[in-house]
C-alpha positions in Angstrom: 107.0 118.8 100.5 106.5 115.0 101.1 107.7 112.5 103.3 109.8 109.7 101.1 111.5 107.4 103.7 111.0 106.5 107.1 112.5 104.4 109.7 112.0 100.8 111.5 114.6 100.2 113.7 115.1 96.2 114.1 117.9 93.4 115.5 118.5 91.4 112.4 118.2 93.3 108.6 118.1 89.8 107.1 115.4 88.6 109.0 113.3 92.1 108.6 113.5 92.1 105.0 112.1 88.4 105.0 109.5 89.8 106.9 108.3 93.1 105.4 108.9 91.3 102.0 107.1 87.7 102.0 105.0 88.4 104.9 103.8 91.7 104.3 104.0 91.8 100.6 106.4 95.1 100.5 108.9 94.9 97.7 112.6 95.8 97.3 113.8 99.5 96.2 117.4 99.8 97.7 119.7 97.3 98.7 123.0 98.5 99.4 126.3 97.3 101.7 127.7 100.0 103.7 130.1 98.9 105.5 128.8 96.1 108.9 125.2 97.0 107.3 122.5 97.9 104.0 120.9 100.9 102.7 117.9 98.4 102.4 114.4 100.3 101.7 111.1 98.4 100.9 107.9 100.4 99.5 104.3 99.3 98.4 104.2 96.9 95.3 102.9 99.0 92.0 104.4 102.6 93.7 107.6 103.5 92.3 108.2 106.8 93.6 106.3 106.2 97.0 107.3 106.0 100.4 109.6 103.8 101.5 110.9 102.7 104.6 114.1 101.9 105.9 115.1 98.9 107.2 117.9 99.8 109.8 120.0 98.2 112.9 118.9 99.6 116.0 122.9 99.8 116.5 122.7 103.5 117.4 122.7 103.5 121.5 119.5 105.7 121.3 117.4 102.9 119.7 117.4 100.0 122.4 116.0 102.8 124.7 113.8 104.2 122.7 111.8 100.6 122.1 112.1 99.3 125.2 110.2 102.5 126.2 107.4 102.2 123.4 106.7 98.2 124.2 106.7 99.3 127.7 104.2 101.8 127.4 102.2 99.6 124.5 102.4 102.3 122.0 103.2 101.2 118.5 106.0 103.4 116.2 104.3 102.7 112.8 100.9 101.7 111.9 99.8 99.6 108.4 96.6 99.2 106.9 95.9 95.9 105.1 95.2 97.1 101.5 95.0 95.0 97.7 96.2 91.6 99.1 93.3 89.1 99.8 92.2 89.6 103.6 94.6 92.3 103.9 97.5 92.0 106.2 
């Protein structure tokens, strides 16, 4: 058993996937409408296969919440290490 896809919840998908893309150096695995949204993953360059992670709308009434409680408390959802890119991330 292994973990293969996680979740970030965020506002804009567009403006994530520029983000975990160009500024973090993630690449593209699924892009896919459906319906007002994507299936849109991202995974580690060179690691077909690996994790990826989920790029979704915080939409869901639950989310908004749930952040605004994390950023209120200062406790981060996901954690990255820098790894192969010059100086890391």
């Amino acid at each position: 058993m292994r973990i293969v896809v996680g979740s970030i919840f965020g506002e804009d998908q567009d403006k994530a996937l520029d983000f975990y893309t160009r500024v973090l150096g993630f690449q593209v695995r699924a892009n896919v409408p459906m319906g007002g949204y994507r299936w849109l993953t991202v995974g580690n360059p060179g690691e077909d296969g690996g994790i990826e992670l989920s790029l979704e709308p915080n939409a869901h009434p639950a989310v908004v919440p749930f952040q605004e409680g994390l950023v209120a408390d200062g406790s981060p959802f996901t954690n990255f290490r820098g790894g192969g890119r010059p100086g890391g991330i």
